[in-house]
Each structure stands twice: as C-alpha cells, then as structure tokens.
Backbone as CSV, one residue per row, in Angstrom:
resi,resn,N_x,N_y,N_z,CA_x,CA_y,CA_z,C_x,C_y,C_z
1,UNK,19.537,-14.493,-45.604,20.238,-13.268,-45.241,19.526,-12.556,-44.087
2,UNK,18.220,-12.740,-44.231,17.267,-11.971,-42.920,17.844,-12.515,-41.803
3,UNK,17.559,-13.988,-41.536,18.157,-14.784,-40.479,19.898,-14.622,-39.912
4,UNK,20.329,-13.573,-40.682,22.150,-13.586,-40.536,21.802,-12.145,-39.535
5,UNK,21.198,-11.650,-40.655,21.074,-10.276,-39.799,20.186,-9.735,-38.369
6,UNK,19.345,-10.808,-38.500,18.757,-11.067,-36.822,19.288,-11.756,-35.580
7,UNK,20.179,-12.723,-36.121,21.202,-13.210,-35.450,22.158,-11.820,-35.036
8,UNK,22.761,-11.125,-35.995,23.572,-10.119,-35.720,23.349,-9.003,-34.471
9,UNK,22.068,-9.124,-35.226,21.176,-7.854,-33.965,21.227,-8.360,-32.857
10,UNK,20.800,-9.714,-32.113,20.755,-10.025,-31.177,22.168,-9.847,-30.189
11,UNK,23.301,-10.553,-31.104,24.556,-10.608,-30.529,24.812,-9.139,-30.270
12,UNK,24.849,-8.409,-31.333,25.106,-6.740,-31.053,24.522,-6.456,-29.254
13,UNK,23.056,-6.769,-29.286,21.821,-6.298,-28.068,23.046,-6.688,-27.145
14,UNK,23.193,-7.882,-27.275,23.391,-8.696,-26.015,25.103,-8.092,-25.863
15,UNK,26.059,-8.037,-26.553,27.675,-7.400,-26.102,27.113,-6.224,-25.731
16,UNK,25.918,-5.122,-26.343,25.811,-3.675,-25.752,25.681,-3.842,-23.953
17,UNK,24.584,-4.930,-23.804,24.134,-5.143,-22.535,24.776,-5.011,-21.562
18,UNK,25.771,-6.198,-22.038,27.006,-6.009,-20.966,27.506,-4.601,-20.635
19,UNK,27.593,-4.203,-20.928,27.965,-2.295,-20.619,27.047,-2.252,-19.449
20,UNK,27.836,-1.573,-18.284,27.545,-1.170,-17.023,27.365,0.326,-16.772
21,UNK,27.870,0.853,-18.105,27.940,2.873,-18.341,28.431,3.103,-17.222
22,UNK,29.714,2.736,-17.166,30.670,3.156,-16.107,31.519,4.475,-16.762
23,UNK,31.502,4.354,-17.983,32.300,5.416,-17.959,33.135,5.624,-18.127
24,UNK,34.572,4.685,-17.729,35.743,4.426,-17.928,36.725,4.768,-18.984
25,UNK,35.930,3.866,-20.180,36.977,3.494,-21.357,36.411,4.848,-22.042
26,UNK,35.798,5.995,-21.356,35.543,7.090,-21.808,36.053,7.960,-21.430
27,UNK,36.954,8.113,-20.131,37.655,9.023,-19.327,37.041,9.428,-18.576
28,UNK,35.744,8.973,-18.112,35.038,9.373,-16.822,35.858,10.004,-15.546
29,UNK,36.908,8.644,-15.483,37.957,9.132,-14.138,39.145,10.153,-14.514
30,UNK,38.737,10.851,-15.207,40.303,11.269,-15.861,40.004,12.301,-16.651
31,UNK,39.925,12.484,-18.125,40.195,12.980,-18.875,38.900,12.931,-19.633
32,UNK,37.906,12.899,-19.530,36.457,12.926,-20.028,36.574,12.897,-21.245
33,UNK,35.799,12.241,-22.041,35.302,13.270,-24.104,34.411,13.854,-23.910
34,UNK,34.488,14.846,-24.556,33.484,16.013,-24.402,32.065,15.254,-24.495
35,UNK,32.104,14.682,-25.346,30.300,13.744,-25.643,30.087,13.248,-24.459
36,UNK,30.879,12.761,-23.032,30.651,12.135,-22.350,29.614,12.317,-21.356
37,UNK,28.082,11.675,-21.097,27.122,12.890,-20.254,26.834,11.926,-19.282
38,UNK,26.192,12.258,-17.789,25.780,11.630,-16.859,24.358,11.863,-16.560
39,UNK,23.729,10.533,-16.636,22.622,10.768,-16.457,22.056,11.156,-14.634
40,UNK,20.851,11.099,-14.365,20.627,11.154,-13.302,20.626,10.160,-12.093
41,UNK,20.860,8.919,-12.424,21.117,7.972,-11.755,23.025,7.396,-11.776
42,UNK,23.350,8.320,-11.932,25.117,8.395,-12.400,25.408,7.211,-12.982
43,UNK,24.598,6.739,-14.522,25.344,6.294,-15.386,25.769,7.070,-16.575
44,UNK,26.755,7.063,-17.165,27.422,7.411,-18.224,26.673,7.291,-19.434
45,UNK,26.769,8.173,-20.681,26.461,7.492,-21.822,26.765,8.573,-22.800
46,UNK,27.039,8.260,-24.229,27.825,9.243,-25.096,26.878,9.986,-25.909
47,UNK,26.741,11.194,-25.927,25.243,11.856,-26.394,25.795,12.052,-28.201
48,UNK,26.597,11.264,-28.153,26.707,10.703,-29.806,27.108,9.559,-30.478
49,UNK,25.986,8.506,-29.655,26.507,7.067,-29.513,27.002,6.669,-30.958
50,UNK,25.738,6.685,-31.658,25.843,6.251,-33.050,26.727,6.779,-33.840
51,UNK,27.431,7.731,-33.991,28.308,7.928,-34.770,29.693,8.470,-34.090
52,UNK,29.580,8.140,-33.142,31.145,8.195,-32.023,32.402,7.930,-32.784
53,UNK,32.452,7.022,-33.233,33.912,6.117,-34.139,34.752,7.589,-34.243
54,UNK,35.707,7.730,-34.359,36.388,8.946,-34.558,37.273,9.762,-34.221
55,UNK,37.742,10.845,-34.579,38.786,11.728,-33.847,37.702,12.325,-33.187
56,UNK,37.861,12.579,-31.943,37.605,13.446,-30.970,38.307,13.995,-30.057
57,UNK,38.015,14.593,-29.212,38.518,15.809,-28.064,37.783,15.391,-26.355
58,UNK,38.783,15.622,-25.645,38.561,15.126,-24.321,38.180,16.785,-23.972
59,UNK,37.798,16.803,-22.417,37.511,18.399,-22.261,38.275,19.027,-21.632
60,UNK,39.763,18.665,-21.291,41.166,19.205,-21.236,41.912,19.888,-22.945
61,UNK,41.263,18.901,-23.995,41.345,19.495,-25.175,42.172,18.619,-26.292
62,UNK,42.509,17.134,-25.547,43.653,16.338,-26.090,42.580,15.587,-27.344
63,UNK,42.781,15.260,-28.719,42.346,14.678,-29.208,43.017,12.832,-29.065
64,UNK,41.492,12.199,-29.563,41.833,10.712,-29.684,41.303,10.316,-29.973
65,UNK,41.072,8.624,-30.741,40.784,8.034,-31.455,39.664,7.309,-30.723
66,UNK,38.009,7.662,-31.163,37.437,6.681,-30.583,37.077,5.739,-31.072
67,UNK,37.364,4.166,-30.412,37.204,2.914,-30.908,36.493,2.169,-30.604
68,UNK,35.952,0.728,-31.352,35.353,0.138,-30.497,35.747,-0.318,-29.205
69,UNK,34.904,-0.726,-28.350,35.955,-1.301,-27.111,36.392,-2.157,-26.876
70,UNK,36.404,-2.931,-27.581,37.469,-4.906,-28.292,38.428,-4.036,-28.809
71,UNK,38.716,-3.069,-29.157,40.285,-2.660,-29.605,40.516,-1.747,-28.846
72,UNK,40.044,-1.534,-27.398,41.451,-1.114,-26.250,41.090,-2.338,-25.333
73,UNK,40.486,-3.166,-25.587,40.358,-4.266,-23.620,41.809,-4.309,-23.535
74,UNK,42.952,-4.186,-24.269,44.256,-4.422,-23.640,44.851,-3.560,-23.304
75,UNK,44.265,-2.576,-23.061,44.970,-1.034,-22.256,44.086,-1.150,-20.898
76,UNK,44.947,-0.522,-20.194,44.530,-0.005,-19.306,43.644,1.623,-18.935
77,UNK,43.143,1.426,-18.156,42.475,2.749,-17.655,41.926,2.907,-16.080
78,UNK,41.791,3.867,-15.606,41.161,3.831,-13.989,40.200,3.219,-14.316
79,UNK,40.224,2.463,-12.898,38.787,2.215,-12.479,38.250,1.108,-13.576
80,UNK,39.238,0.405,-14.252,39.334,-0.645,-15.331,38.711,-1.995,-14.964
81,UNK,38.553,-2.605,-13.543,38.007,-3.372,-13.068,36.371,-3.659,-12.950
82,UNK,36.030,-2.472,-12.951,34.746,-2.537,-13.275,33.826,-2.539,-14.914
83,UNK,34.549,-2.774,-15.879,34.782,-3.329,-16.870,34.189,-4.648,-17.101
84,UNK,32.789,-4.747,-17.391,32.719,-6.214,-18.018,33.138,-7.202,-19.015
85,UNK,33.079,-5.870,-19.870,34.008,-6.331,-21.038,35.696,-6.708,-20.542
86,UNK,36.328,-6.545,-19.762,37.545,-7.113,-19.205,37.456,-8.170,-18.547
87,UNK,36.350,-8.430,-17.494,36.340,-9.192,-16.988,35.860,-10.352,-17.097
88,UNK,35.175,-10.276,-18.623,34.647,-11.067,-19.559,36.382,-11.786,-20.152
89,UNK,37.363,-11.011,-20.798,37.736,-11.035,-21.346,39.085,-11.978,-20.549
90,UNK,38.921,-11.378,-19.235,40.045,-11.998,-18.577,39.594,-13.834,-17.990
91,UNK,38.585,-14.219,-17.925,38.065,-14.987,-17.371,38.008,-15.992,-18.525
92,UNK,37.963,-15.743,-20.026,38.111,-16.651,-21.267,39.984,-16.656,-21.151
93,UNK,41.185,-15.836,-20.947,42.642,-16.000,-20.717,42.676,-17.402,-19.832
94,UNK,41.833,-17.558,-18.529,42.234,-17.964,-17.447,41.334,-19.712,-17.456
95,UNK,40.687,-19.866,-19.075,40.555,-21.236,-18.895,41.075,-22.034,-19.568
C-alpha cells in the first residue's frame, strides 16, 4: 500500500508540474476568482490551493463550480492555448 501511494504522489508532482500558472482556467483573462493572486514574476496561483474544490465567486461576483482541471479541458476559455494540460490533451486525440 506504501508503494501505491508513492507512486500516487509522484504522478500527482508530475500532472501539478505541468501547470504553467497561466491563469486561465481561473479567469485570469476575464472574470478572475477572487482566490486568484499574482505573484511577482506574473505567475498565477490560488491562495487556497488545497481546498479550492467548490462553490466560489469570481470578483465581478458570479458564483462557480471549482473543478479539477480534467473536468473542463473540454471547454473553452481565453488564452486556452497556452494550456498544457490541452495541449497535452489534444496531441493524445491526434494519434
């Protein structure tokens, strides 16, 4: 069971990695969530990573569902191209 769960961790490390903290699938270009903060080198990151999952509020005031991000890669959003996770995702469609 140790060995399942170190395996797990790793895979977890390694899908977080991929994240470029663009920002995006957060409303960076658009419609922000309030959690959404910029660091000083203008990457993105949610100053409530760990327990994000949830109803929340953008800072126009609209609530929405935050998900993992394997359950929107099939929506769209600005600035969606810069998306690894898409372009991950589109590149496994296209073999």
């Amino acid at each position: 069971m140790d060995q399942l769960k170190e395996y797990l961790a790793v895979k977890e490390e390694e899908w977080e990695g991929l994240c470029v903290r663009c920002g995006g699938c957060c409303g960076a270009y658009d419609d922000p969530c309030v959690h959404l903060r910029q660091d000083g080198g203008g990457q993105y990151f949610c100053d409530i990573y760990e327990r994000r999952f949830g109803i929340r509020t953008t800072r126009s005031g609209e609530k929405f569902r935050c998900v993992p991000v394997r359950e929107i890669l099939h929506i769209h959003w600005k600035n969606d191209y810069r998306c690894p996770y898409k372009r991950m995702q589109k590149n496994q469609w296209c073999r």
